[in-house]
ChimeraX commands (.cxc) that place a marker at each C-alpha (Angstrom):
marker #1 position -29.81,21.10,35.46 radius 0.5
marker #1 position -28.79,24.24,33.48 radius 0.5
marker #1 position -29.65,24.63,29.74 radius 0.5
marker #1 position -27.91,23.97,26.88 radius 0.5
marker #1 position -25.45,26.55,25.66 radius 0.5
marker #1 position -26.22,29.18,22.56 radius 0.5
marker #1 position -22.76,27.19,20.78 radius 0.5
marker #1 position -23.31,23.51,21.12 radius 0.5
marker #1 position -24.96,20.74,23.79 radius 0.5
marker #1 position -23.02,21.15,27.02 radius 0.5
marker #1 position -24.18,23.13,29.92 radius 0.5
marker #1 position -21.82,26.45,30.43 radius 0.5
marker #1 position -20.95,24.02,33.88 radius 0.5
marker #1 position -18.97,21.55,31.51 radius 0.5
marker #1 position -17.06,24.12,29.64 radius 0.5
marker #1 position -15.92,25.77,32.40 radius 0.5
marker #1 position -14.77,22.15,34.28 radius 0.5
marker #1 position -13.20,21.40,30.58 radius 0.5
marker #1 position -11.37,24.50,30.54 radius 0.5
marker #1 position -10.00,24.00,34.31 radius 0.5
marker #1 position -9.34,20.37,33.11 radius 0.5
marker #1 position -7.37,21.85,30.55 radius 0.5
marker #1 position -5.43,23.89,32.72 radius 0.5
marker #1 position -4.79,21.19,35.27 radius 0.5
marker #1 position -3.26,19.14,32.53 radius 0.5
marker #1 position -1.10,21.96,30.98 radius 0.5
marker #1 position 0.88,22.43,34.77 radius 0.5
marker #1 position 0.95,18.90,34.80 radius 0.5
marker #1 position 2.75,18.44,31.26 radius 0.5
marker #1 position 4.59,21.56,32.17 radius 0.5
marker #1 position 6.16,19.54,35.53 radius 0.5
marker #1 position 6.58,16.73,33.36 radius 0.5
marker #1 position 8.57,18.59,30.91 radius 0.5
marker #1 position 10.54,19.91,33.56 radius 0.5
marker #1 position 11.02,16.80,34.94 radius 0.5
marker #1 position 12.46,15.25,31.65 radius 0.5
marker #1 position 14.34,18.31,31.25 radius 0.5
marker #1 position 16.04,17.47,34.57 radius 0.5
marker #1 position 16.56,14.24,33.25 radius 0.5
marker #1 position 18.37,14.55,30.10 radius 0.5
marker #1 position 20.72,17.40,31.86 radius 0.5
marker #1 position 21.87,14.70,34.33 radius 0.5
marker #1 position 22.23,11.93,31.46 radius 0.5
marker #1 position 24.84,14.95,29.95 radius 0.5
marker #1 position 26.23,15.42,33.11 radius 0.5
marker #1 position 26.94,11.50,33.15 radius 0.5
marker #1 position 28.38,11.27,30.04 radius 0.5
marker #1 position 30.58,14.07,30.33 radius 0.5
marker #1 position 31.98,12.48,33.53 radius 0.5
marker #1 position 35.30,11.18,33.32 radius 0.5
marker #1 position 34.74,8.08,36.25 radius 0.5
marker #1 position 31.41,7.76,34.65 radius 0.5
marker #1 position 33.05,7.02,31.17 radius 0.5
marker #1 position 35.88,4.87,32.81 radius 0.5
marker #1 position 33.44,2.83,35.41 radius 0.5
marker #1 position 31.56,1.96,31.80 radius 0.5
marker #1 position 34.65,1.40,29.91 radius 0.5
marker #1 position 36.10,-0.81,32.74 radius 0.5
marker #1 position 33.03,-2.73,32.89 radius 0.5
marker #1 position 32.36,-3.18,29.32 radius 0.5
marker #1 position 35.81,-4.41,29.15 radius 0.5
marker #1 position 35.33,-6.92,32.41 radius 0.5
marker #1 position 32.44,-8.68,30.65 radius 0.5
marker #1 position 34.15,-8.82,27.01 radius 0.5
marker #1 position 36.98,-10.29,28.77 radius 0.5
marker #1 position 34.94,-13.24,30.73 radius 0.5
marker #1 position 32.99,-13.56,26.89 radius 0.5
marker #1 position 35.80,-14.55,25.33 radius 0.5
marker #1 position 37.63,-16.57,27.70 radius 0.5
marker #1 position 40.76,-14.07,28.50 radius 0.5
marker #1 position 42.89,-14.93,31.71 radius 0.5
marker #1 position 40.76,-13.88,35.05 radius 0.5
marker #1 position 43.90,-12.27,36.42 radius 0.5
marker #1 position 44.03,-10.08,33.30 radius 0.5
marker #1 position 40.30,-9.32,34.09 radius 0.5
marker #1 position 41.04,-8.22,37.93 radius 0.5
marker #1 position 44.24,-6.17,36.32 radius 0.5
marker #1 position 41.73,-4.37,34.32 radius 0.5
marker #1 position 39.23,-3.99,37.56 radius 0.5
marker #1 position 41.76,-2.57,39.26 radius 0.5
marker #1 position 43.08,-0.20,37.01 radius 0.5
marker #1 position 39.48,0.72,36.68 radius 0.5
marker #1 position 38.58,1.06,40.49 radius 0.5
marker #1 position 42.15,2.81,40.99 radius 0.5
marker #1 position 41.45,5.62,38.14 radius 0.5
marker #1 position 38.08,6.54,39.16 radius 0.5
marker #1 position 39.43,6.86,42.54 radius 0.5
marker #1 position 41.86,9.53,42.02 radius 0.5
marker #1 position 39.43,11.08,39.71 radius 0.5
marker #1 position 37.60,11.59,42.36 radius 0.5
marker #1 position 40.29,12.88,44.75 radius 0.5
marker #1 position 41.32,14.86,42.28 radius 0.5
marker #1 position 38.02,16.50,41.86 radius 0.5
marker #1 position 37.30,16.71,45.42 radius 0.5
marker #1 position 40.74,18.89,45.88 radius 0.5
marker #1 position 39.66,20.87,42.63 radius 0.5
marker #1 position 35.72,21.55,44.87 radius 0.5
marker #1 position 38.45,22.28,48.18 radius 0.5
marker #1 position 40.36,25.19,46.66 radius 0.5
marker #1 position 36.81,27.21,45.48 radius 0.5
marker link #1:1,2 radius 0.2
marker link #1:2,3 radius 0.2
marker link #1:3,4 radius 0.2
marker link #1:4,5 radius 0.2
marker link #1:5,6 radius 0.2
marker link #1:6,7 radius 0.2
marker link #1:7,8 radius 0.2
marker link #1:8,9 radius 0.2
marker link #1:9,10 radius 0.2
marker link #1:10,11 radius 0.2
marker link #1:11,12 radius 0.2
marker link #1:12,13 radius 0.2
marker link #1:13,14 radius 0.2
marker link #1:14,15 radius 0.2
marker link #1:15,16 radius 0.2
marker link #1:16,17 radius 0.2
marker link #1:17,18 radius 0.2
marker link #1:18,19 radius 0.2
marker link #1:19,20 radius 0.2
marker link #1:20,21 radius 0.2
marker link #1:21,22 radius 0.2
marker link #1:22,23 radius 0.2
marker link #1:23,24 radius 0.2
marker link #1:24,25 radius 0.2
marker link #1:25,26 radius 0.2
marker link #1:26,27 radius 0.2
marker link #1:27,28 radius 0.2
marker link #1:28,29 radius 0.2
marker link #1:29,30 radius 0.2
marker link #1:30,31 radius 0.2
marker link #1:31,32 radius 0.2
marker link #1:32,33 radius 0.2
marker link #1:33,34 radius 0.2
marker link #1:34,35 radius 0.2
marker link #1:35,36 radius 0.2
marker link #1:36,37 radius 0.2
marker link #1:37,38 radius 0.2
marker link #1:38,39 radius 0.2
marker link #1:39,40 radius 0.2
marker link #1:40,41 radius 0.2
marker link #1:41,42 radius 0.2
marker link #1:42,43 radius 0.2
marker link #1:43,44 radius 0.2
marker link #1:44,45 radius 0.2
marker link #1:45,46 radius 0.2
marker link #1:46,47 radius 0.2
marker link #1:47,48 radius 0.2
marker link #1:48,49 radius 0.2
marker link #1:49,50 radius 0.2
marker link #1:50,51 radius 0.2
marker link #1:51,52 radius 0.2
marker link #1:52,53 radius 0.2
marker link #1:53,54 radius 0.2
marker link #1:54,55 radius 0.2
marker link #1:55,56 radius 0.2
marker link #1:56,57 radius 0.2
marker link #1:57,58 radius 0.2
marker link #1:58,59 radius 0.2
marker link #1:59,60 radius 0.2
marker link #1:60,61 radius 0.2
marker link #1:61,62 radius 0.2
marker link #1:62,63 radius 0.2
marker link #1:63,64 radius 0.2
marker link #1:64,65 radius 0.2
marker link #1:65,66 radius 0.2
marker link #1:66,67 radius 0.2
marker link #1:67,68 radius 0.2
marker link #1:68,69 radius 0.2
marker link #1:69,70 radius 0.2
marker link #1:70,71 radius 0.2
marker link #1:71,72 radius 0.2
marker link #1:72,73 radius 0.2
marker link #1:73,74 radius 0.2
marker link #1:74,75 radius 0.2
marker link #1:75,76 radius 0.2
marker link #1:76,77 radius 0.2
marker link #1:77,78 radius 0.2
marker link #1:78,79 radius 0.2
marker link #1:79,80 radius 0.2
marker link #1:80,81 radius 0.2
marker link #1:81,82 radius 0.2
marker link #1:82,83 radius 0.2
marker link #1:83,84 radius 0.2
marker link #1:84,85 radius 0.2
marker link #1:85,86 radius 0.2
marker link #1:86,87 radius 0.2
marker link #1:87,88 radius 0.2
marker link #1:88,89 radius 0.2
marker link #1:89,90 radius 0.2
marker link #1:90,91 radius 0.2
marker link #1:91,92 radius 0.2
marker link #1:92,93 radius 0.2
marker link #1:93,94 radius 0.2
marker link #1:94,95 radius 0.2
marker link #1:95,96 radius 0.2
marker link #1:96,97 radius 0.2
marker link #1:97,98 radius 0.2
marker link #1:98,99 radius 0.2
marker link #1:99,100 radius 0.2
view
């Protein structure tokens, strides 16, 4: 066993493995933050996303419309418009990625 250190009760041994601990944990937080960085850029990407926003919206009204007891043909109108929007948003979009 190797003797106490001059500045407190841990061998030299444990300060180094603390400071490599230390380390280790740093480029683990680091990934992390990355990682959440990552995140949150595809959460604006999502948002900013017109078929994103209208698949929601379409949704959102679906279920509002089955709440309160609206006509279940006006409910598939509005499922279709939906579906039929974010559709040609996304032929649209794939012509836009065609011309580059």
């Amino acid at each position: 066993m190797s003797a106490p250190s001059k500045g407190g009760t841990c061998p030299p041994a444990t300060h180094a493995a603390r400071a490599v601990a230390s380390v280790d944990s740093a480029v683990r937080w680091g990934s992390m933050s990355s990682m959440f960085h990552s995140f949150l850029e595809a959460i604006k990407g999502l948002l900013g996303s017109k078929k994103f926003i209208a698949t929601v919206a379409g949704l959102v009204a679906v279920r509002l419309c089955s709440r309160v007891g609206c006509d279940p043909e006006a409910a598939k109108q509005v499922l279709l418009a939906t579906i039929g929007f974010v559709a040609a948003q996304g032929l649209a979009d794939f012509g836009k990625h065609a011309k580059k």
